[in-house]
C-alpha positions in Angstrom: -13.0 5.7 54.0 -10.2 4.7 56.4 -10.4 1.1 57.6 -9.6 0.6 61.5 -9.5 -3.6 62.1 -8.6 -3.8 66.1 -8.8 -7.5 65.7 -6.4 -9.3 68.4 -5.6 -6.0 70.5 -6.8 -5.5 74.3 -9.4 -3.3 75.1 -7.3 -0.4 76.3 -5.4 -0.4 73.4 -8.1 -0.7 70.6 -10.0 2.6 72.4 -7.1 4.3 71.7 -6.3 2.9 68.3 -10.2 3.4 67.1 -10.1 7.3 68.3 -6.6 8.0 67.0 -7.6 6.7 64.0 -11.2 8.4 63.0 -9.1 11.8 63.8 -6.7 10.8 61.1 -9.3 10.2 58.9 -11.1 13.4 59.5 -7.4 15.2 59.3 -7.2 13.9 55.8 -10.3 14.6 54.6 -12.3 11.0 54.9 -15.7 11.5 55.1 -15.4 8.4 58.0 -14.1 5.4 59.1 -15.2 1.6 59.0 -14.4 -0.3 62.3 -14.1 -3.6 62.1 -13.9 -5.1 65.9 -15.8 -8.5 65.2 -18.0 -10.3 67.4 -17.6 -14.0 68.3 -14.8 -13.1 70.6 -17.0 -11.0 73.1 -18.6 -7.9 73.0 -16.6 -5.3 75.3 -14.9 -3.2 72.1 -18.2 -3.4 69.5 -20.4 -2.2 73.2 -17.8 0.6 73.7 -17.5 1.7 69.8 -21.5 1.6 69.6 -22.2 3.5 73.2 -18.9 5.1 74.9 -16.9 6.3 72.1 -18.7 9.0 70.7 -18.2 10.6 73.8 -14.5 9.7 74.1 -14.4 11.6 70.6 -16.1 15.1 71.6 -12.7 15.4 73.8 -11.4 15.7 70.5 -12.0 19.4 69.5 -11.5 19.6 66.2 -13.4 16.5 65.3 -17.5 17.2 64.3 -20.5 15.2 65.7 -20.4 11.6 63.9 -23.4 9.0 63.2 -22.8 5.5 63.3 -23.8 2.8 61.2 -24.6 -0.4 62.9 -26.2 -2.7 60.2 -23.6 -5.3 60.3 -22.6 -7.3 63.7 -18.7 -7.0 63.5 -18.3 -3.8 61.6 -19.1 -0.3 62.7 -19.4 2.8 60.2 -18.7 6.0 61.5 -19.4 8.9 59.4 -18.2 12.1 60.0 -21.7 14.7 59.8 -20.2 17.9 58.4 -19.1 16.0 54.9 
């Protein structure tokens, strides 16, 4: 599973990092990706990762639906639903 940490970037840039990324990782046969965006620094990139982005990634055509795995507060699992 392809790590992604966007620790330290700006919000712009970690959305496009984080969606870049998972499509690698579908493109090399990862069955998903662990985000790690933290969460004493504020809450902007874990809200968008956990609400916005799967919907960011459905503009991706050749990516399938994901699920996401919020159990821990500063890591986000997304697994890819077809594998």
């Amino acid at each position: 599973m392809m790590k992604v940490d966007i620790h330290g970037m700006k919000f712009l840039e970690a959305t496009l990092e984080i969606c870049s990324r998972i499509e690698e990782a579908y493109a090399q046969g990862d069955n998903g990706a662990k985000i790690i965006h933290g969460f004493n620094r504020g809450n902007a990139i874990r809200d968008y990762v956990r609400s916005k982005m799967v919907n960011d990634l459905k503009k991706y055509a050749n990516l399938p639906e994901v699920s996401l795995d919020c159990l821990d507060p500063g890591v986000t699992v997304v697994t890819f639903d077809n594998t």
